[in-house]
LOLUM-490459 format. One line per 5 residues: number of its first residue (from 1); their letters; for each residue x, y, z of C-alpha. Coordinates in steps of 0.5 Angstrom, whole numbers. Example, Ala and Ser with C-alpha at 12.3 -4.5 7.8 and 13.67 -1.06 7.14 Angstrom:
2
1) as) 25/-9/16  27/-2/14
END
This chain:
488
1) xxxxx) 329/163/123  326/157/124  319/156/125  317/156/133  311/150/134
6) xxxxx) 304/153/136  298/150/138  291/151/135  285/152/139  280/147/136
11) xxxxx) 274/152/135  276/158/133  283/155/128  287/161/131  294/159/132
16) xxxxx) 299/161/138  305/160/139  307/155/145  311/160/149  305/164/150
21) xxxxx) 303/157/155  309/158/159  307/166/160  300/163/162  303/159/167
26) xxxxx) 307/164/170  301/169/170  297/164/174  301/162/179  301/169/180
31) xxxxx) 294/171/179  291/164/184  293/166/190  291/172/189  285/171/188
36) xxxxx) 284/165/193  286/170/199  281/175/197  275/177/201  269/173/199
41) xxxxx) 263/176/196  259/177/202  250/179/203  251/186/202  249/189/209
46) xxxxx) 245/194/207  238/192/211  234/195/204  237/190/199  234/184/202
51) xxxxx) 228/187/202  224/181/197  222/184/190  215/185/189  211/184/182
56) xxxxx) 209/189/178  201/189/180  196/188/174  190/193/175  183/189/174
61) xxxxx) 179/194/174  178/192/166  180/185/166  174/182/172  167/182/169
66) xxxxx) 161/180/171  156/180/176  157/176/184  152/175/188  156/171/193
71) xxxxx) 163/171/194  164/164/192  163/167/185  169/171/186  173/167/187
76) xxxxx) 171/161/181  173/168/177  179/169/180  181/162/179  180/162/172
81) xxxxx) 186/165/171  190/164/178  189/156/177  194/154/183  191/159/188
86) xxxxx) 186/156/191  190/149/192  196/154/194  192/157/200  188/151/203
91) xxxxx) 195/148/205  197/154/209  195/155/216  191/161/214  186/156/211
96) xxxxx) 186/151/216  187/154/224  192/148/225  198/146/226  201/140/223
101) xxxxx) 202/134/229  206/135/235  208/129/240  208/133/246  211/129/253
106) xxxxx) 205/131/256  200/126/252  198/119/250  198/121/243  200/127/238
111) xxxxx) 196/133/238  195/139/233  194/147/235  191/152/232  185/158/232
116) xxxxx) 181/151/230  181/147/236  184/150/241  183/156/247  186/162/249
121) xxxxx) 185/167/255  180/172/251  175/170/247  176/163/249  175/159/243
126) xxxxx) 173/160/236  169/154/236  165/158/241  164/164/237  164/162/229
131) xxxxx) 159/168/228  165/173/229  171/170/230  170/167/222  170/173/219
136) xxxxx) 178/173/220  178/166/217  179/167/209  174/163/208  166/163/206
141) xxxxx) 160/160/209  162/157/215  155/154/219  154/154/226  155/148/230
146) xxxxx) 157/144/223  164/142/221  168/146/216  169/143/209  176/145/208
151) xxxxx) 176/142/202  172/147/198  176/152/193  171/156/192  170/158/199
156) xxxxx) 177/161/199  176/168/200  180/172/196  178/178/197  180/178/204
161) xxxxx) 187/178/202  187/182/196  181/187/195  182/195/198  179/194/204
166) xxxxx) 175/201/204  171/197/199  171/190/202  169/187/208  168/181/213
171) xxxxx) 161/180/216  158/174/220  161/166/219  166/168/214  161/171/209
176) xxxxx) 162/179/205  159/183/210  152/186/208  151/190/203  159/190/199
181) xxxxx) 158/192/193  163/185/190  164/188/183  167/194/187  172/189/191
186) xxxxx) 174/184/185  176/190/181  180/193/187  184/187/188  191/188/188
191) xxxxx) 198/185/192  197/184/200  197/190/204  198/193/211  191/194/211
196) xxxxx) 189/187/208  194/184/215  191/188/220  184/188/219  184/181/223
201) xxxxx) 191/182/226  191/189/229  183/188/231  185/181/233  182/179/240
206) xxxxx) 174/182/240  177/190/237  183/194/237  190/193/239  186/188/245
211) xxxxx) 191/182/243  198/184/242  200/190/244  204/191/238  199/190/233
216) xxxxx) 194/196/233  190/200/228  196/206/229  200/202/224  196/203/218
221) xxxxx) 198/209/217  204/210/222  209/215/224  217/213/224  216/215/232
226) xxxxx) 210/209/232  214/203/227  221/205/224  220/200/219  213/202/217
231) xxxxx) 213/209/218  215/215/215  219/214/208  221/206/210  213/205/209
236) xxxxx) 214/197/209  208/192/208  207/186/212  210/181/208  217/185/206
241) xxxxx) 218/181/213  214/175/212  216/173/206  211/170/202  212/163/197
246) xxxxx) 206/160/193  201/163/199  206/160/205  207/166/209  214/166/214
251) xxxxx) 213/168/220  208/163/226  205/164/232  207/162/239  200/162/241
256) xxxxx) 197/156/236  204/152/235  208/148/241  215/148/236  216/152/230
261) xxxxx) 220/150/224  226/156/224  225/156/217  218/158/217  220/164/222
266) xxxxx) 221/171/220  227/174/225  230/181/224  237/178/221  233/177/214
271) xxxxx) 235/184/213  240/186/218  246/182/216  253/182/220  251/188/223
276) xxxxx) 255/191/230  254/197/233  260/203/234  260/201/241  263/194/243
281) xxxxx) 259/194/250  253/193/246  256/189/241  257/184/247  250/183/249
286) xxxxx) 248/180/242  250/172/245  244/173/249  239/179/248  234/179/242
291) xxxxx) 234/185/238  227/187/240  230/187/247  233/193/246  229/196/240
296) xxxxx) 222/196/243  222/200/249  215/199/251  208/195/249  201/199/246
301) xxxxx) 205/205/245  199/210/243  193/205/243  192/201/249  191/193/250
306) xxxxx) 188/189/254  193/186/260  186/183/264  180/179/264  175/177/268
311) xxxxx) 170/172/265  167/170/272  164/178/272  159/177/266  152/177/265
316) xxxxx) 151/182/271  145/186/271  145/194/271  152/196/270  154/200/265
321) xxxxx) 157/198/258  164/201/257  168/197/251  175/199/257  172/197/263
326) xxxxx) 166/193/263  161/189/257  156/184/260  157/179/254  164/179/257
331) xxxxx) 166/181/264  171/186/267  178/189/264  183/193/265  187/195/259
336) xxxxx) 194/199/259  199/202/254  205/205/253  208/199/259  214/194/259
341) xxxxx) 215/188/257  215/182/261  222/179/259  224/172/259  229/167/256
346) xxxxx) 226/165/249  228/160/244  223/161/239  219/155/241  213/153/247
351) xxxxx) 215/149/253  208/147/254  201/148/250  195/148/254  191/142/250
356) xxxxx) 183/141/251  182/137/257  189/137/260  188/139/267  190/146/270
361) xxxxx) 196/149/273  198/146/281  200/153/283  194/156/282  196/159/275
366) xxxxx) 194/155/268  198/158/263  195/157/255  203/158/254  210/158/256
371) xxxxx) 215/160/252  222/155/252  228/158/254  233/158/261  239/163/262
376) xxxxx) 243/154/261  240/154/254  245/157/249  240/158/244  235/163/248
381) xxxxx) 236/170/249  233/175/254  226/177/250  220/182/251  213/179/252
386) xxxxx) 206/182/253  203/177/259  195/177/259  192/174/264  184/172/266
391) xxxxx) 179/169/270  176/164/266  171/158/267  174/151/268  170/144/270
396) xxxxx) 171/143/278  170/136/278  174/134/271  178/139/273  180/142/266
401) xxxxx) 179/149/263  172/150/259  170/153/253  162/155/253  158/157/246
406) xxxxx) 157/165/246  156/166/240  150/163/236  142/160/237  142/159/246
411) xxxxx) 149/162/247  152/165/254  150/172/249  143/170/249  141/166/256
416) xxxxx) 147/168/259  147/161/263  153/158/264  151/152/265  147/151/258
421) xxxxx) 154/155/255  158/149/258  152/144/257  152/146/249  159/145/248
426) xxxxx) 160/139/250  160/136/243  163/141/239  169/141/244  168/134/245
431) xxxxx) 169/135/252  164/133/258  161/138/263  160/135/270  155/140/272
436) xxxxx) 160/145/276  164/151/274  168/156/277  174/161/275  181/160/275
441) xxxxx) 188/164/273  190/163/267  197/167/264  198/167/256  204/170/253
446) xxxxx) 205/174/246  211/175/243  213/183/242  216/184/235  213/190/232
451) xxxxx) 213/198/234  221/198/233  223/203/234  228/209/231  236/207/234
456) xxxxx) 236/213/238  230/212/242  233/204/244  234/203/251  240/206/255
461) xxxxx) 245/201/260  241/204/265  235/202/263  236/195/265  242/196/270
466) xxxxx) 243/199/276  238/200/282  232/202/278  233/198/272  227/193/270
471) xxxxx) 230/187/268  228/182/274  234/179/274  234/173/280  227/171/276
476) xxxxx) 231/171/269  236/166/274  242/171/276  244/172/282  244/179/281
481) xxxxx) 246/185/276  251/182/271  254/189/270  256/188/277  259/181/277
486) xxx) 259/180/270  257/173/266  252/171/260
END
């Protein structure tokens, strides 16, 4: 038999015979199209596969030695063997208190945003209180009246975010409290934990649970029944949602920014991915209602929150102090808990940002923030708020929003004198005081987005629809109950 012509695969030398080229073909045109009409890979949708990996802690116990009489000595340990650390944070917004530049229509020239240089309707600014509010800024060694060095890496406090803070805190102007045994702190260090978050986080706003109403001190230790994701066996840090590259944490405030960077943004679909529910009905609510709409049922589940604020009832005499009712550094309050939300169309960003020195609301009302969003926005979807209102002072004649100093040498807290607070203030806010004062309205809207709760206690169709539903639905522009008429 004659010898059939082979090819010879060039690496390997071995020989084939070239009728093994025209099974190969046949094969393929075969196999190609089977293979392009399969069904791609896709994210599994399993919520827990997504959840980032973490590094594997190193005990420091035996790796930091020596003796810190300052924080800053800890840090300059820390530093010796995490060289980028320091660089790495001081980019972050947890370092500066403010937001990159932002051109908004209602001002001449770009503003920043941020805990820095800005005011709230609670304590009204941090420039005004550096003694305490600065012991949730990571940073050491903040002096009253005097402008931050942020350009100092040693000043980074690495054990705000690091150390078991059963052996670590905070004290005035951003320093170690008194009394911290620093040895202890740096040897406890460890990856960042529900603890290290919520010890300026669950206590923001002058104590527990005041702020947010969704962030209190229930949730270092939950039940499932309180936060499905950080109770029970699910036991999720903060950063499992907020992940974190290179000290950049995803997930921004709707308070300190005007627009946010979805990028920079944390959102349930990071875990939830493709999911639907078994009934189609609540399927087709998914265009336009957010996850949290549903899933958070109700604010301050078991702690309360503050929802009032009068500062215009401060300093009186005779009146007993009660941290729920009346302080005489702070005026009246009323706190609430286990409440609905208020609901609006939110696409993520603000519509307006109150900025130092833009004058107050037309109506009466002066609102810090307003979320953007309309039923026209395709973009929006109906989202659960918390709404706390105050009465805060405000220049008559200049018309704008003042922020006293309270805290420090010849503060409201110590003369308890408007006039000199406003007067004090004038360079550090670098806004006049024309001498007059008075108290207006101001509303501040705070995103919901945790205590989710377990499906089976999510809200029912009744919930909203019907006679007794609590969806205001004219104020969220439809003419009336969707389920009656239909519609986004």
């Amino acid at each position: 038999m004659k010898n059939r012509p082979s090819i010879r695969l060039r690496q390997s030398g071995h020989r084939f015979p070239s009728w093994t080229l025209g099974l190969l073909g046949i094969i393929l045109l075969i196999l190609v199209p089977v293979i392009y009409y399969l069904p791609r890979a896709q994210a599994s949708t399993d919520p827990a596969a997504h959840i980032p990996t973490k590094a594997v802690h190193v005990d420091h116990k035996d790796i930091v030695k020596g003796e810190f009489t300052t924080g800053q000595d800890v840090t300059r340990a820390c530093l010796e063997c995490h060289e980028d650390a320091a660089t790495e944070f001081m980019k972050t917004t947890h370092w500066t208190w403010e937001s990159k530049p932002f051109d908004v229509p209602w001002r001449d020239e770009d503003v920043t945003i941020g805990k820095a240089n800005q005011i709230n309707n609670f304590c009204i600014s941090a420039q005004g209180n550096q003694k305490s509010c600065m012991s949730c800024h990571a940073g050491y060694d903040w002096k009253e009246g005097e402008q931050y060095d942020y350009s100092k890496s040693e000043n980074v406090d690495c054990l705000a975010c690091h150390a078991d803070m059963g052996v670590y805190g905070k004290g005035s102007y951003g320093n170690p409290a008194e009394g911290v045994d620093l040895l202890a702190a740096a040897q406890s260090v460890r990856a960042t934990t529900r603890e290290n978050c919520g010890k300026c986080h669950f206590d923001g706003g002058g104590g527990n649970g005041v702020k947010h109403g969704d962030l209190d001190e229930g949730l270092y230790f939950p039940d499932e029944s309180l936060d499905i994701h950080m109770g029970g066996e699910n036991n999720m840090q903060c950063v499992d949602c907020h992940v974190t590259t290179d000290h950049q944490i995803l997930g921004r405030m709707l308070a300190d920014n005007y627009t946010i960077d979805p990028k920079e943004q944390v959102s349930c679909e990071q875990c939830h991915v493709d999911q639907k529910h078994e009934d189609e009905r609540i399927n087709t609510h998914l265009s336009a209602v957010a996850c949290q709409t549903c899933h958070i049922p109700a604010i301050a589940l078991e702690d309360p929150t503050k929802t009032y604020w009068d500062w215009s009832q401060a300093g009186q005499e005779g009146r007993t102090d009660d941290h729920f009712i009346y302080l005489k550094i702070k005026g009246e309050f009323v706190y609430d808990k286990n409440f609905a939300p208020t609901y609006l169309w939110f696409n993520g960003d603000n519509e307006y940002r109150y900025i130092l020195g833009d004058p107050l609301g037309k109506d009466g009302i002066t609102y810090i923030n307003k979320p953007a969003g309309s039923i026209k926005d395709e973009t929006a979807k109906i989202f659960p708020f918390k709404v706390h209102i105050a009465k805060q002072p405000y220049d008559v004649k200049n018309n704008y929003l003042l922020a006293p100093i309270t805290a420090g040498k010849n503060g409201y807290w110590t003369t308890f004198d408007w006039n000199s607070a406003f007067k004090l203030a004038e360079e550090r806010m670098g806004l006049p005081y024309s001498g007059e004062y008075g108290f207006t309205e101001t509303y501040m809207y705070w995103a919901t987005t945790h205590m989710v709760q377990p499906a089976s206690d999510a809200l029912q169709c009744d919930t909203c629809h019907g006679d007794n539903g609590r969806m205001d639905w004219e104020a969220l522009g439809y003419p009336g109950d969707p389920i009656e008429w239909g519609g986004r």
